[in-house]
N, C-alpha and C positions, 0 to 999 in steps of 0.2 A: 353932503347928501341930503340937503333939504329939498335937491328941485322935488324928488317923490312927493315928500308930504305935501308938498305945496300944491302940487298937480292932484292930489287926493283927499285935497281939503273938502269935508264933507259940506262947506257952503258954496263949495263950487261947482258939483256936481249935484245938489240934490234939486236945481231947477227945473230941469228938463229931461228925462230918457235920453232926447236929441246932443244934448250938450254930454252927458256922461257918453255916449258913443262917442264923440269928439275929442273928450280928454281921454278917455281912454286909449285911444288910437294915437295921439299925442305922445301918451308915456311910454307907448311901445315906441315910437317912434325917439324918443328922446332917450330913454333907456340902453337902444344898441348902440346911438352915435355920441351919446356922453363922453367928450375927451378924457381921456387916463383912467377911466372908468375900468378894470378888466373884470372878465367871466366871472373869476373865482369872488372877485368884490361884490359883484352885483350880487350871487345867489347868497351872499350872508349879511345882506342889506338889510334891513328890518322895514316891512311896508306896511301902511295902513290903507285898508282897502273900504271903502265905499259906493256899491253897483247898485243902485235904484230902477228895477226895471229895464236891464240894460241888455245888450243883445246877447246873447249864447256865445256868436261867433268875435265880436269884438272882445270879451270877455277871456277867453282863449286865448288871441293875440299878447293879451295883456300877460296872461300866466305866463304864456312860452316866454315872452320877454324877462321875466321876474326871475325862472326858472335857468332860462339858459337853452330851453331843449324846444323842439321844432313839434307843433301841432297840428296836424290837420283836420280840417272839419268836417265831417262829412255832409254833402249836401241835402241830404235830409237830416238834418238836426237845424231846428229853428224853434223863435220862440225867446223868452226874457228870465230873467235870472237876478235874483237879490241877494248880492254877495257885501258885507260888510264886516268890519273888527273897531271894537273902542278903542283899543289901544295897536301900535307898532308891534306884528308878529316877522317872525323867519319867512323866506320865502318857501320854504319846507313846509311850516305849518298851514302859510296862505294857500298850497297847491291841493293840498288835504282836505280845507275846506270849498274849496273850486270842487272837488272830486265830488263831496258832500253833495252840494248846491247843484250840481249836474244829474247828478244820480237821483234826488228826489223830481227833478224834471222827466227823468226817465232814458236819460245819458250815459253814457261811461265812457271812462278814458283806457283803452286797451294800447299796450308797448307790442310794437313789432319791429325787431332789428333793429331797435336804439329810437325807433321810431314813434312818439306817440297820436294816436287815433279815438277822435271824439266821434262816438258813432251811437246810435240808439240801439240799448240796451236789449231787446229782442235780438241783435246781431250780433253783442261781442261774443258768444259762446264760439261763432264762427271764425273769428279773427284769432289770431295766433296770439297767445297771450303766456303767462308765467303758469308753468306746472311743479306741483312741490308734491315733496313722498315725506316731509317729516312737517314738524310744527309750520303753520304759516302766519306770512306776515302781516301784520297788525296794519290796518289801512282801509279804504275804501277802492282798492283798484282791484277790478276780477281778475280771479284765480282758481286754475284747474288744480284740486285738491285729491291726492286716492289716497284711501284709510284703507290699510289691509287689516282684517279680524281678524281675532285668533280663536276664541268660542264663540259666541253668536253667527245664526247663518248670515248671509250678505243680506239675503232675502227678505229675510225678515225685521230688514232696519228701513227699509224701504217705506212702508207706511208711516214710521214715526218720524222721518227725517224729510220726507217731501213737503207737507204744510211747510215747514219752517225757512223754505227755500222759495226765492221767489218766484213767481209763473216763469219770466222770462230765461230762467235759467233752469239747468237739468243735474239729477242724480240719476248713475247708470250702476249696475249689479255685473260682475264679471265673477261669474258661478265657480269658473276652473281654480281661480287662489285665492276664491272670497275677500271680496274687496268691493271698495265702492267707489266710485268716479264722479266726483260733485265738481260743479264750477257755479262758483258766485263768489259773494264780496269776500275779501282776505279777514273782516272783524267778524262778520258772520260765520265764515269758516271757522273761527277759533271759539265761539259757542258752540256751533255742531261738534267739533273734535272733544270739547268738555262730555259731550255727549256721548257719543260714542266711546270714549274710555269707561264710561259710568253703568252702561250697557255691555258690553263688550266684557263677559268676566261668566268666569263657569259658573255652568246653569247648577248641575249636579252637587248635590249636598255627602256629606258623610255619610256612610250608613251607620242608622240607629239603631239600639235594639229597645222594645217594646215590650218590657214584661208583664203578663196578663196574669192577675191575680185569679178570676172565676173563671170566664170563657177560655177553650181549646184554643190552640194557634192552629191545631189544620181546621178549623169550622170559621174561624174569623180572615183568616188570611184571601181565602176567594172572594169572599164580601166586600169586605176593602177594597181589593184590587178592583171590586167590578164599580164601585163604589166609585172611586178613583178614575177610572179611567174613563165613567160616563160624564163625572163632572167636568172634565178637563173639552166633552167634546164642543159643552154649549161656555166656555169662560168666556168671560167677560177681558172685550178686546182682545180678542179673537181678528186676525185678519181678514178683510173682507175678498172676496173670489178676485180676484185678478191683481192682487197686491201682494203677492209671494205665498208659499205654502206655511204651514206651522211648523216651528220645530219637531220633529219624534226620534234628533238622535240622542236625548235624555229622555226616559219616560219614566216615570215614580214605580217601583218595583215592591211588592208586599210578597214574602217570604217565610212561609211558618218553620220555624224549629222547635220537631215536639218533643227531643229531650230535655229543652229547658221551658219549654213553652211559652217560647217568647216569640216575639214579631220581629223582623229583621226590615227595615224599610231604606229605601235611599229612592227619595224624592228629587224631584226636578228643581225645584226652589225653597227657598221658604219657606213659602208661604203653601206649598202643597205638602210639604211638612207638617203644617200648623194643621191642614186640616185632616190628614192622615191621625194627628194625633187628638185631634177634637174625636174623629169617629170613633177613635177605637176607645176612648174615654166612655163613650155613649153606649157603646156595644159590650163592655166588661164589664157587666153586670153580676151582681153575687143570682145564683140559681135559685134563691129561696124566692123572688120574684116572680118565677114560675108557679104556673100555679099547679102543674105536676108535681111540685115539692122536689122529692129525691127520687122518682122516676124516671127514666130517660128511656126514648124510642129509640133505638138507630138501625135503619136501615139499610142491607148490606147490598154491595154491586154485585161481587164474585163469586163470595164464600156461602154455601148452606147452612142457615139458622142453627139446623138440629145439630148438626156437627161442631159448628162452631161454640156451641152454648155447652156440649158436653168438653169441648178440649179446656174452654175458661171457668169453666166452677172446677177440673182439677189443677190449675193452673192458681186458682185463687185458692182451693184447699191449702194445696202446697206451701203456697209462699205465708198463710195462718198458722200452720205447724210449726215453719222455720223462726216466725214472730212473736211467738207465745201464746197465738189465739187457739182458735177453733182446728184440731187436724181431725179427718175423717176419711171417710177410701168406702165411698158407694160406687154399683153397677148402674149405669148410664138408667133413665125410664126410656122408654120406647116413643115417647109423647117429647121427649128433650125438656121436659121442666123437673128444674130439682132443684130445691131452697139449697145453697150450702148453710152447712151448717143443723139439716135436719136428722132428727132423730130415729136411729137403725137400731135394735137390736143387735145386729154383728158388725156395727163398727159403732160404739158409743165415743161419741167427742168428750177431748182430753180438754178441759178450758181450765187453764194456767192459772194460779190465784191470784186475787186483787188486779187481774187483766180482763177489760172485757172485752165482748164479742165486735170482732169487726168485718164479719161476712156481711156479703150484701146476698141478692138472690138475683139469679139471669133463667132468662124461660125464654124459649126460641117459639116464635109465631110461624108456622110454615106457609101461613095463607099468602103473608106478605113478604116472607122472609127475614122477616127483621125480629132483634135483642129486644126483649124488655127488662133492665137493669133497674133495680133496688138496692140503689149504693151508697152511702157518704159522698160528699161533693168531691173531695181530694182521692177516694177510689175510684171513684168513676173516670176520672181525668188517666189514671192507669190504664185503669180496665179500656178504657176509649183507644190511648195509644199502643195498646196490645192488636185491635179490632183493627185499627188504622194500617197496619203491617200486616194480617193475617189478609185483610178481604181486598187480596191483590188479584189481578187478572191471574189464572193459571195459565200458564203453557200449554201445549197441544204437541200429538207425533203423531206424525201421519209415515206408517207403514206399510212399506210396499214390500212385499213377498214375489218370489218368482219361485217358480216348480220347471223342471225342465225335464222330461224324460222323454228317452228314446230308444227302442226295442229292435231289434232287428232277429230274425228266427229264417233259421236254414233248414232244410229236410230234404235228402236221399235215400232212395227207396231200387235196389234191383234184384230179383229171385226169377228163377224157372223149374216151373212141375211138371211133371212128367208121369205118367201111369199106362203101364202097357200090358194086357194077358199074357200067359207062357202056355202055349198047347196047342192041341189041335181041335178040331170045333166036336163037341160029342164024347169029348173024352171026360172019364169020370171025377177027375179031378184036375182043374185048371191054376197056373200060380200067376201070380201079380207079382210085377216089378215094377217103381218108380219112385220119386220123390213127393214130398210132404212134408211143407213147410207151415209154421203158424203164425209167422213175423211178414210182414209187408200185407197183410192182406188176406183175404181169405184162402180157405184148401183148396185144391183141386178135386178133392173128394167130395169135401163138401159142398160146392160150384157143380159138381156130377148130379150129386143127389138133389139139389133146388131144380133142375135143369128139368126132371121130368117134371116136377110137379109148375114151373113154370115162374118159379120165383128168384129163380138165379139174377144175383146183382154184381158185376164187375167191381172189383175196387177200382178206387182213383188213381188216377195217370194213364200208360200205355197200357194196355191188355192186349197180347196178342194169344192165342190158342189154335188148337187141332182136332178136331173132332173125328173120330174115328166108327163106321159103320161096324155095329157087331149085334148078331142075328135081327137085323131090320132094325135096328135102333142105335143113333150116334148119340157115342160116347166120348165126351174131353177126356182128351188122351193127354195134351200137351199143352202149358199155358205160362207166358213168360210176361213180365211185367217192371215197367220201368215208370219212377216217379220222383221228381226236384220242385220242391216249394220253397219261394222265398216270401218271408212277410215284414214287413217293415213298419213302424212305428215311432209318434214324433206328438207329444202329448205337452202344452205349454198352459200353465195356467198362472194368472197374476191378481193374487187374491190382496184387494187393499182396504186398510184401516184406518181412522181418524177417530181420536179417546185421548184426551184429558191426560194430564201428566199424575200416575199414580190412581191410575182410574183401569179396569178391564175391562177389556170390548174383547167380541168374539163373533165370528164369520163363518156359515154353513151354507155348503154350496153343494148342493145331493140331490138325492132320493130319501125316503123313507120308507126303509125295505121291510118285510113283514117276514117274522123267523117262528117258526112253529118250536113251541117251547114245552106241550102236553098235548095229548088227547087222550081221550075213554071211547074205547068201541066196545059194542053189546054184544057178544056173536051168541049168546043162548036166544037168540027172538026166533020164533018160528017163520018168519018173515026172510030171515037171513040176515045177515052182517050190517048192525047199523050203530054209525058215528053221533052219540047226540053231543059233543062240542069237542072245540079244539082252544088250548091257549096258544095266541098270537103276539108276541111281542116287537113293538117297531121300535127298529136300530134307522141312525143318519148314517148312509153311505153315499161316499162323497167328498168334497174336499171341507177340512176345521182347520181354523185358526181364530186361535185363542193369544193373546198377548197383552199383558201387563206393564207398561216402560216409568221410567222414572228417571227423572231428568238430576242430573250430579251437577254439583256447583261451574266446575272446570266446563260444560257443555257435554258431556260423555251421558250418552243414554242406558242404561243399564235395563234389563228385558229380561221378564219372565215369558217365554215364551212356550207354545205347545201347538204344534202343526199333523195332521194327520190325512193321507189320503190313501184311499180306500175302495174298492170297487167289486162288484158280484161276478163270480168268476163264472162264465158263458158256458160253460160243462153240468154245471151242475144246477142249472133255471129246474129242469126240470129230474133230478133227483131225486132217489123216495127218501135219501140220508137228510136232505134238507139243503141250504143253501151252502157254498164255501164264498167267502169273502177272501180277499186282497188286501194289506191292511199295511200301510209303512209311514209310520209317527214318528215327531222328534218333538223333545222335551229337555229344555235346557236353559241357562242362565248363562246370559253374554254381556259384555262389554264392548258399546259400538260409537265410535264417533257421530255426532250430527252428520247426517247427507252423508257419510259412507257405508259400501255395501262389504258385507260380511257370508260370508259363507254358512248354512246350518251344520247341514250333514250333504250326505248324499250314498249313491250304491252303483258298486261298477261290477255287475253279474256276467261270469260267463260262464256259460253251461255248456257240456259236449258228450255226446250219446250214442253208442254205437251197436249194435246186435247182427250178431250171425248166425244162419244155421247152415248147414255142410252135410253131404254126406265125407264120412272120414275118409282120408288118405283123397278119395275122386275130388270132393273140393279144392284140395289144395295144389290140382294140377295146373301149369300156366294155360289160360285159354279156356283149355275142353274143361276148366274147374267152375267154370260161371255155369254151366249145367249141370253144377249137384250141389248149390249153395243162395240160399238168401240171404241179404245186407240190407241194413237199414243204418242210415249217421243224420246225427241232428244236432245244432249247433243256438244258439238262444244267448244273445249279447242286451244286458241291460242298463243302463246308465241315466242312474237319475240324479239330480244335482236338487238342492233347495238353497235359494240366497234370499236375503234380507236387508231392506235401505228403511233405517227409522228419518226423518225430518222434521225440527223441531218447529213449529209453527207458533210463536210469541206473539203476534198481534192479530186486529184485523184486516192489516192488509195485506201480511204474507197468505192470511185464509182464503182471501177473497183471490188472488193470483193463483194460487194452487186449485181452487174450485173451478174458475172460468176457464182455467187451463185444463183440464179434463173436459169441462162441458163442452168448448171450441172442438176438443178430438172426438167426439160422438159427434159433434155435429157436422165435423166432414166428414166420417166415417158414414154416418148416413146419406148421405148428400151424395157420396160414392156409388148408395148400393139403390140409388134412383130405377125404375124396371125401365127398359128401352121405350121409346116408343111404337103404339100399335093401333091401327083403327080399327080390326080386328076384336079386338080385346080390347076396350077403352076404359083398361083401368090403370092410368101412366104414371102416377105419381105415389109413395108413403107417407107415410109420417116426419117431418124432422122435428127437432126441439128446436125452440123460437130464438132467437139470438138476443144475446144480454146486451147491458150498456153499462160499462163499466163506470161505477159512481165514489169521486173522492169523498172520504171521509167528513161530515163537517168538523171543522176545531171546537174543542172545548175551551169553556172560558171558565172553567174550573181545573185546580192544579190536583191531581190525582194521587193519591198517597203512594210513597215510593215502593217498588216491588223489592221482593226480597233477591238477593244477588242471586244469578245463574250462572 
C-alpha cells in the first residue's frame, strides 16, 4: 500500500494546480483497478492527503475512491479547495475533513438513497437528507433535527436560536406539539440541543411566603403586583414584533394573607423573584418614617364612616376588657367621634394594675368618608384587618310586590204598587186600597205626591205605571219596576323596590286625603252661624309598602315586611259624617328564597243579600203573588291576592341587567302608545326615553378585600 503515499507525496503535487488535478484523477483511477486490492481494504487504508488549490470536482472523485461510495457533483459547484493532513489519516477521517473543506466553500455533501450529493449549500435543505428525533450525529453532514419542548413555548426559542444557524439553512415552529424543525450541520446541531435543554426547564418558581414585619399585605400586595407586571412589560430582551409572542402562561402572582400578614408570591423565574423580593424589602418600612407618626387615614369604598367608627371603638372596648386594659360601655355621639377610653361619669374605666392603657382613638370624617385612627402600629395592623372585611360591597334586593284584586257585584231588584179609591164619587167618606213598598225604590205614594208638585223621579231600571183620572186630576194608581246590575272589577298594581341588604325603603303610591279632625262654630253672632276654623288632618291613601330584607348566609332572604292598600269609599266624598276609607294591610315576617315568589296574604269575600216585602198570605201565591210583593238580592264576590319576589342583586352587573331591563320595557311601552297619524291635528309624536348603551365594566387592577360569605 505505498502506491497512495507515493501518488500523494506532497513534492509531487505541490507544483502545479495542473498536475495535482492529474494525480488526483490518477489515484482514483488507480485506486479502483488496484489488483487484490478489495472495498473493505481500501476504506481502512490510511491516506495522506495533499490538494493545493485543486478543483472541487476532482477532489470528490478522489474521496469517492477513498471512500468506497459514488459522488456526484452538481453542476454548479465550481471553484478550488486546500485539502491537506501531516500525517496518514482513516478514510473516515479524510472524508470529514473533505466535508469541512467543502462547507467552508459554501458546499455540502447531502445522502440520498445510498447516494451522495455535492450540491451548494443554499439547496441541500431541499435535497432529501438524514432526519433525527433524538441526540444527532457528530459530523459535518446536514441534518434535519426536531426538538420537541416540554416547558418553554416553541415560539419563543426562535429568536435565540436563528443567529446561531446559518442564513442558508432554516428553523421552523410547529405550534400544535411545540417543537422545532432545524436543519443544519450535525456538530452545530449538537451546540443548539446543549441549548435548548438549558432553556427548556420550568419557568414557574415555588411559591414563597413574604412576612412583612410594618407594612399591611392587603396595601402592599396590589403595588407589587402592579409593580410587577409593569416591569415585565418594557424587560430587557423582550422579543421583537414578528419573532414570536412572550410567554404569559407563567405570570409572577402577588397574594396577600392578612391572617398572617404575609405576602404569598410565585414568580415566573428567578430572577423576578429577586425582584419581587428587592421591592417588598423597599416597601416594609417601620411607620415611624411617616411623618403622620401613629395616625393613619383610610378611606372606605362600601361602608359608612359614622357607622363604621361606632361598631370599632365597641369592638376595641371589648376586646380591652377581655385583656386587662381599659373596659368602658358609652352611647354612640351623633358627630361618630369618641376617644375609647374617655371619661363618663356613668361608665368610669376599670384599668387593671401595673397594665396600661392601650386604646387608641377612631373619629369618622363624613365629608370624605374615611377613619382617622390613633393607634400603636401592631393595633392598627388589627383594627386595619377588621376594616378590610367590614368595607365590603353590600348586597342589594330588589322587590317585586304584585296586588291582584278582583270584584265582581250582582243586583236584582222586582216590586209592583198599586193604589186604588173604594166609593163612589161625593161620598162622605172614601177608602184606599193598595200596596206600599219601601225596598227597591221609591213609594207609590210618595211618587203621587212629587207628581203634582213636579219633582217626581223614577227609580233605576224598568218603570212601568198607570195613572188614573180622578176629579180632573191623574193619579198613579199602579207602578211596577224591574231592575239587574252587574259590576265588575280587576284592579293590578306592581309596586317595586331596590334597598340595600338590612337597609328600609318604603313606597307611597296615593293621594293625600284631607280628614276633618275639629271645628268651632260661633252660632250667638248676630250675623248668623259662623265657622272661624277647622282642624284638617292629611292621611296617604293609596298604595305603601314598607319592607326591610336581610340577606342569610345559605342565600334565604328573610323580610320585614308591611303592605297596605287603601282607598276613599265613593258614598261618602260628600258626607257631613266625614270621609269612610277602604283599608286592607299585611304585616308580617317571612322566609323566602332568592328569585322565589311567596304568597302574603290575601281575601276571598263573598257577600249575599236579600229583602222582601209582601203583602201576607197574597204574596205568597204562585204568579198572582208578584202583585203584592217587593224583592231585592245582591250578590259582591271579592278576591284579593298579594305576592312577593325578593332578588338578590350582588354586583354591578346583575344592577346594571335588572335596570336596562325595565328601562327597555317603558321604552317599548312608549313606543306602543305613539298617537296615530294626523294632518289635522299635527301633533304625531310623545315623549320616549333615549336608548342606553350597555357598557362593560372596566377591570380593576386592584385585588379587593374578600366579602364576607353569603
Amino acid at each position: 500500500m505505498n502506491i497512495p503515499h507515493a501518488l500523494l507525496d506532497p513534492h509531487a503535487t505541490r507544483a502545479r494546480p495542473l498536475r495535482a488535478l492529474l494525480l488526483a484523477s490518477c489515484l482514483a483511477g488507480v485506486l479502483a483497478t488496484w489488483p487484490g486490492l478489495s472495498h473493505a481494504q481500501r476504506s481502512r487504508e490510511p491516506v495522506t492527503l495533499n490538494f493545493v488549490n485543486a478543483e472541487i470536482e476532482a477532489v470528490a472523485r478522489t474521496m469517492a475512491a477513498i471512500t468506497g461510495r459514488n459522488i456526484v457533483v452538481d453542476p454548479r459547484v465550481k471553484g478550488t479547495i486546500n485539502l491537506s493532513t501531516d500525517r496518514p489519516v482513516s478514510p473516515t477521517v479524510a472524508y470529514d475533513q473533505f466535508l469541512a473543506a467543502v462547507r467552508l466553500s459554501g458546499f455540502t455533501v447531502v445522502e440520498s438513497a445510498g447516494l451522495l450529493k455535492l450540491v451548494p449549500e443554499a439547496d441541500a435543505k431541499l435535497q432529501s437528507g438524514a432526519v433525527s428525533l433524538g441526540a444527532p450525529v457528530p459530523g459535518n453532514q446536514l441534518v434535519t433535527q426536531i426538538f420537541r419542548l416540554n416547558y418553554e413555548p416553541a415560539a419563543n426559542m426562535v429568536p435565540i436560536l436563528r443567529p446561531l444557524i446559518s442564513p442558508n439553512n432554516t428553523i421552523n415552529v410547529n405550534p400544535g406539539n411545540n417543537s422545532l424543525v432545524i436543519t443544519d450541520y450535525a456538530d452545530n446541531l449538537q451546540r443548539i440541543a446543549r441549548i435548548i435543554a438549558a432553556l427548556d426547564v420550568s419557568n414557574a418558581t415555588d411559591v414563597e411566603v413574604i412576612a412583612l414585619r410594618n407594612a399591611l399585605a392587603s396595601d402592599l400586595a396590589p403595588v407589587v403586583q402592579r409593580l410587577v407586571d409593569s416591569s415585565g412589560a418594557g424587560a430587557v430582551g423582550a422579543a421583537p414584533a414578528g419573532q414570536g409572542q412572550a410567554d404569559t402562561s407563567f405570570r409572577t402572582t402577588v397574594i396577600a394573607e392578612v391572617r398572617s400578614n404575609t405576602l404569598l408570591v410565585r414568580a415566573a423565574n428567578a430572577a423576578r423573584m429577586n425582584l419581587v423580593r428587592s421591592l417588598v424589602e423597599k416597601l416594609d418600612q417601620p411607620q415611624s418614617q411617616n411623618p403622620t407618626g401613629n395616625i393613619y387615614v383610610v378611606y372606605l369604598k362600601n361602608a359608612e364612616a359614622t357607622k363604621l367608627a361606632v361598631t370599632l371603638r365597641a369592638a376595641l372596648a371589648a376586646s380591652s376588657g377581655q385583656t386587662g386594659g381599659v373596659s368602658f360601655v358609652q352611647a354612640p355621639t351623633p358627630t361618630g367621634v369618641l376617644p375609647v377610653g374617655a371619661g363618663n361619669p356613668a361608665s368610669t374605666p376599670t384599668q387593671a394594675s401595673g397594665q396600661p392603657s392601650t386604646g387608641g382613638q377612631i373619629q369618622a370624617d363624613p365629608a370624605t368618608n374615611s377613619l382617622i385612627i390613633t393607634a400603636p402600629e401592631p393595633q392598627y395592623r388589627q383594627i386595619r384587618a377588621v376594616i378590610d372585611r367590614l368595607d365590603a360591597r353590600r348586597a342589594q334586593v330588589f322587590v317585586e310586590s304584585l296586588i291582584a284584586e278582583v270584584n265582581a257585584d250582582k243586583a236584582a231588584e222586582f216590586g209592583i204598587q198599586w193604589q186604588g179609591p173604594l166609593g163612589n164619587p161625593g161620598d162622605k167618606n172614601v177608602g184606599v186600597l193598595g200596596t206600599n213598598f219601601t225596598i227597591g225604590g221609591q213609594n207609590i205614594i210618595q211618587l203621587a205626591t212629587q207628581a203634582s208638585s213636579g219633582a217626581a223621579l223614577p227609580s233605576s231600571g224598568l218603570n212601568f205605571g198607570i195613572a188614573q183620572r180622578i176629579n180632573g186630576a191623574y193619579v198613579l194608581s199602579v207602578l211596577a219596576r224591574a231592575l239587574q246590575a252587574t259590576g265588575d272589577g280587576n284592579i293590578l298594581s306592581t309596586p317595586n323596590l331596590l334597598t340595600l341588604d338590612n337597609e328600609e325603603a318604603k313606597i307611597v303610591i296615593g293621594q293625600n286625603v284631607p280628614f276633618v279632625t275639629g271645628q268651632f262654630t260661633n252660632t250667638g253672632a248676630s250675623g248668623g252661624s259662623v265657622n272661624p276654623f277647622q282642624t284638617i288632618e292629611r292621611k296617604d291613601v293609596g298604595l305603601t309598602l314598607r319592607v326591610k330584607p336581610q340577606i342569610s348566609e345559605n342565600g334565604t332572604v328573610k323580610m320585614q315586611i308591611f303592605q297596605e292598600v287603601s282607598s276613599v269609599q265613593a258614598s261618602s266624598i260628600n258626607s257631613s259624617t266625614g270621609l269612610i276609607t277602604n283599608k286592607r294591610s299585611i304585616e308580617s315576617n317571612i322566609l323566602v328564597d332568592d328569585g322565589s315568589i311567596v304568597v302574603l296574604g290575601g281575601l276571598l269575600q263573598d257577600e249575599f243579600s236579600g229583602n222582601q216585602e209582601k203583602v201576607p198570605l197574597l204574596g205568597d201565591l204562585p204568579l198572582v203573588g208578584n202583585l203584592f210583593r217587593s224583592e231585592t238580592r245582591s250578590r259582591k264576590k271579592t278576591n284579593l291576592m298579594v305576592f312577593l319576589r325578593p332578588v338578590v342583586v350582588r354586583d354591578a352587573a346583575q344592577s346594571d341587567a335588572l335596570s336596562l331591563d325595565r328601562y327597555d320595557m317603558m321604552r317599548g311601552a312608549q313606543g306602543l302608545a305613539q298617537p296615530s297619524s294626523s294632518a289635522v291635528v299635527p301633533v304625531n309624536a310623545s315623549p320616549v326615553l333615549p336608548a342606553l348603551r350597555r357598557q362593560e365594566p372596566a377591570p380593576s387592577t386592584q385585588q379587593p378585600p374578600a366579602p364576607p360569605a353569603r
